[in-house]
Wavefront OBJ file of the C-alpha trace (Angstrom):
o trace
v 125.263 127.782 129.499
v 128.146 125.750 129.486
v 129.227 122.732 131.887
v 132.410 123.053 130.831
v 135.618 122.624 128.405
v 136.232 119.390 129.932
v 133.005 118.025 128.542
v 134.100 118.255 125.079
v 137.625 117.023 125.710
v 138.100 114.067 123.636
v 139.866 111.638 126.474
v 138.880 109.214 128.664
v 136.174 110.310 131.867
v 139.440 110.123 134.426
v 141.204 112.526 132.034
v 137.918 114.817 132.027
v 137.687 114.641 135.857
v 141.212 116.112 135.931
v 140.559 118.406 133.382
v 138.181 119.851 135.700
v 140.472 119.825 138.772
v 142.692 121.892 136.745
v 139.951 124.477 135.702
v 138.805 125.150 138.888
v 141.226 126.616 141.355
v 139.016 125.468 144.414
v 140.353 122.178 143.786
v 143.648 121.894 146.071
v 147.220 120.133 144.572
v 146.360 117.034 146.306
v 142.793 116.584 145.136
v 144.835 117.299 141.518
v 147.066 114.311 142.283
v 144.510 112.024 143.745
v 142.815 112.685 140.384
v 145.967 112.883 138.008
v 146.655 108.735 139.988
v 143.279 107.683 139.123
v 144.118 108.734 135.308
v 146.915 107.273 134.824
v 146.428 103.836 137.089
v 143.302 103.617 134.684
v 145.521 104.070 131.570
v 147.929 101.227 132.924
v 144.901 98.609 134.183
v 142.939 99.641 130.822
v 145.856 99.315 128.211
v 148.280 97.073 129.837
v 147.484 93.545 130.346
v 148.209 91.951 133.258
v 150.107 89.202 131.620
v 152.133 91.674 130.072
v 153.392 93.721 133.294
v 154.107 90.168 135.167
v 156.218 88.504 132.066
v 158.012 91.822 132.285
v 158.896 91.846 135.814
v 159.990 87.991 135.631
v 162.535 89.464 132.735
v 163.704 92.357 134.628
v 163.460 91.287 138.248
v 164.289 87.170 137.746
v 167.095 86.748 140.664
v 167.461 82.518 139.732
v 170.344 83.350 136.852
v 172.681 84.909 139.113
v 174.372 88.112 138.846
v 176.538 87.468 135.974
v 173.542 87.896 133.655
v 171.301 91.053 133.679
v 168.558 91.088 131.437
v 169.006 92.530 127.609
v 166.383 94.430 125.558
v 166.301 91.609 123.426
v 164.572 89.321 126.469
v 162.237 92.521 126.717
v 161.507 92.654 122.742
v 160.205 89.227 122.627
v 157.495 90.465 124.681
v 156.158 92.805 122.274
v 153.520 90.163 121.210
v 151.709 90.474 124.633
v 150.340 93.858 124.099
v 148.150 93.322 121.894
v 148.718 96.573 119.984
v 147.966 98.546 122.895
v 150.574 101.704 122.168
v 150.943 102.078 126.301
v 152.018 98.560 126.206
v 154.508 98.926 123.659
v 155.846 102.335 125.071
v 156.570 100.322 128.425
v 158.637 97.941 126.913
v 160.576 100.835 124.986
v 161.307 102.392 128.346
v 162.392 98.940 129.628
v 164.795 98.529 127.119
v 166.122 101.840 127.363
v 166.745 101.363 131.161
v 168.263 98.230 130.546
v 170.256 99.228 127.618
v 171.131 102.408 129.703
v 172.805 99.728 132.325
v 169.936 99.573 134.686
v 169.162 95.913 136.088
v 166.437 94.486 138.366
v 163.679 96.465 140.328
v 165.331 99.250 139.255
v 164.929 99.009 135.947
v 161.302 98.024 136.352
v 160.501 101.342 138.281
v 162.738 103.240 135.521
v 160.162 102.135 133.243
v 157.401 102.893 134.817
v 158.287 106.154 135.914
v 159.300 107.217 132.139
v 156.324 106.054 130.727
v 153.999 107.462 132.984
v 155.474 111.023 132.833
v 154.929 110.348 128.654
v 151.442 109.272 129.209
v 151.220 112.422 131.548
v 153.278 114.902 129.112
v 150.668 113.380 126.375
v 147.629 113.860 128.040
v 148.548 117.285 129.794
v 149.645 118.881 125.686
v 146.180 117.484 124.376
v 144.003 119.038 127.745
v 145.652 122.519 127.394
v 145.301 122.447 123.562
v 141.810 121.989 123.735
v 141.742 124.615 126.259
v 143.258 126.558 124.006
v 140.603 126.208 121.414
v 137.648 126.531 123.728
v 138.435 129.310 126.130
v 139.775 132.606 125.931
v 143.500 133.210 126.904
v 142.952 134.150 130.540
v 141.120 130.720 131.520
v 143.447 128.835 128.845
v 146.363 130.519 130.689
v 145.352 129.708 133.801
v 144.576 126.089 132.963
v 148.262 125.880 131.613
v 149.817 127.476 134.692
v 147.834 124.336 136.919
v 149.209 121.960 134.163
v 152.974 122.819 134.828
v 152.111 123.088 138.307
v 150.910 119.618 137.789
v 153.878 118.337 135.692
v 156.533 119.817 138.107
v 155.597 119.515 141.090
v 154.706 115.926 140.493
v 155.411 113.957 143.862
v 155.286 110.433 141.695
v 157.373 107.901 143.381
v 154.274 106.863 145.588
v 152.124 106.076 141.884
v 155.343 104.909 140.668
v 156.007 102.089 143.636
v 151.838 101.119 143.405
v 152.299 100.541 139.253
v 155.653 98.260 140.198
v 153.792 96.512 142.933
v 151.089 95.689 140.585
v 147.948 93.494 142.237
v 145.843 95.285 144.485
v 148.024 98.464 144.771
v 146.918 98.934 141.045
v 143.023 99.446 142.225
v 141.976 103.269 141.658
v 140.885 104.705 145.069
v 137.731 106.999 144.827
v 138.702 110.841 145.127
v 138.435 112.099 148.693
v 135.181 113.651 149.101
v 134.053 116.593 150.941
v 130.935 116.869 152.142
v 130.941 118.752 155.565
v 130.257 122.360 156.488
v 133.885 122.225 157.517
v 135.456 120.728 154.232
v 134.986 123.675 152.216
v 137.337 125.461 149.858
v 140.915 126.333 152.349
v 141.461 129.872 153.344
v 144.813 130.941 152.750
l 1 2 3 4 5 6 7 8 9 10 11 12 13 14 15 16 17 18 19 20 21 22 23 24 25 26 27 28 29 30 31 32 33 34 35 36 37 38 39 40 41 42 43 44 45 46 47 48 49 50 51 52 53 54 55 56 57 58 59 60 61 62 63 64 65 66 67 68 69 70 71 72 73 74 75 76 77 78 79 80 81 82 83 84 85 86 87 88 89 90 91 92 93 94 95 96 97 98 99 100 101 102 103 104 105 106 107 108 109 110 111 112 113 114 115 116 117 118 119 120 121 122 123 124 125 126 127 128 129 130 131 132 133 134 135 136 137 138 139 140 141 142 143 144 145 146 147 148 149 150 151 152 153 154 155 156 157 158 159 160 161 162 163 164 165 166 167 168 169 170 171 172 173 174 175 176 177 178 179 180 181 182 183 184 185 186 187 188 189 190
C-alpha cells in the first residue's frame, strides 16, 4: 500500500508536509497555512542569504539621504552578486525593482517585494504539487487536491508571513505545526 503521493513529490520535506495537508481534508485551513508558512519561511532562510535581505533593506528602507532621493533599481541590481545564484534570491531583487520602478519607496517597497515573490514561490510550488497529483492519482483525488490548492492560493491571509519575512531576525524562525494530541483535538464537526 501506498503512504502517499506526497512521498514521491520531488520538493523539499516542508513542501511534502503541505502536500499532505492538502490531500487530506481532516486537516483544517489553518493547519494548511501554518504548514504553507513553514514552506515558504524555509524557502526564504534556505535560499536567501541573510546578507542579501539586510543590504536590500538598507537600499530600500535607508532614511539618512532624505526624501529627495528614493532608491532606483539600479542600487538594487548591484546586489545581484549576493545571491549566490540562488534563483529565489534573484527573483527578490526582480520584484524590488519592479516596486521601485513601479514608484514604490521605503518599507513599502520592501513588503511589495516580498509579498510578490512569495505568491511566485507559492504559484510555483502549488502548479508542480497538483501536477504530480495529476500523474499519480485518479481525477477525483487530483481534483480534490486542486480544489484545496485554490482554496489555498485565494484565500491566502499573507500579510502576517509577509510582515515576519520584512522583519527578518527571529520572526524568520519556522514555528513547529500545532499539534493535536488530545481526545478533544480531533477532526471539527461541522
Amino acid at each position: 500500500m501506498s503512504d502517499g503521493p506526497h512521498r514521491s513529490l520531488p520538493m523539499g520535506r516542508r513542501w511534502k508536509k503541505l502536500a499532505e495537508c492538502l490531500d487530506n481534508a481532516s486537516f483544517s485551513v489553518e493547519e494548511v497555512r501554518e504548514r504553507r508558512d513553514a514552506a515558504i519561511i524555509g524557502e526564504f532562510s534556505r535560499e536567501i542569504p541573510d546578507t542579501l535581505m539586510a543590504s536590500l533593506r538598507n537600499i530600500l528602507c535607508s532614511t539618512d539621504q532624505g526624501s529627495l532621493f528614493t532608491p532606483s533599481g539600479d542600487g538594487v541590481e548591484k546586489l545581484r552578486a549576493q545571491t549566490n545564484g540562488s534563483p529565489v534570491g534573484a527573483l527578490l531583487l526582480d520584484c524590488a525593482i519592479d516596486a521601485v520602478n513601479s514608484g514604490i519607496a521605503g518599507e513599502a517597497a520592501l513588503a511589495s517585494a516580498y509579498q510578490e515573490t512569495v505568491n511566485e514561490i507559492l504559484d510555483r510550488h502549488a502548479r508542480g504539487m497538483a501536477e504530480h497529483y495529476q500523474r499519480e492519482t485518479g481525477a477525483k483525488r487530483a481534483s480534490h487536491f486542486q480544489g484545496r490548492v485554490r482554496t489555498m492560493l485565494h484565500g491566502q491571509a499573507m500579510t502576517d508571513l509577509t510582515s515576519r519575512l520584512v522583519q527578518g531576525g527571529q520572526a524568520m524562525v519556522i514555528r513547529a505545526p500545532t499539534r493535536h494530541t488530545g481526545l478533544d483535538d480531533g477532526v471539527r464537526f461541522q
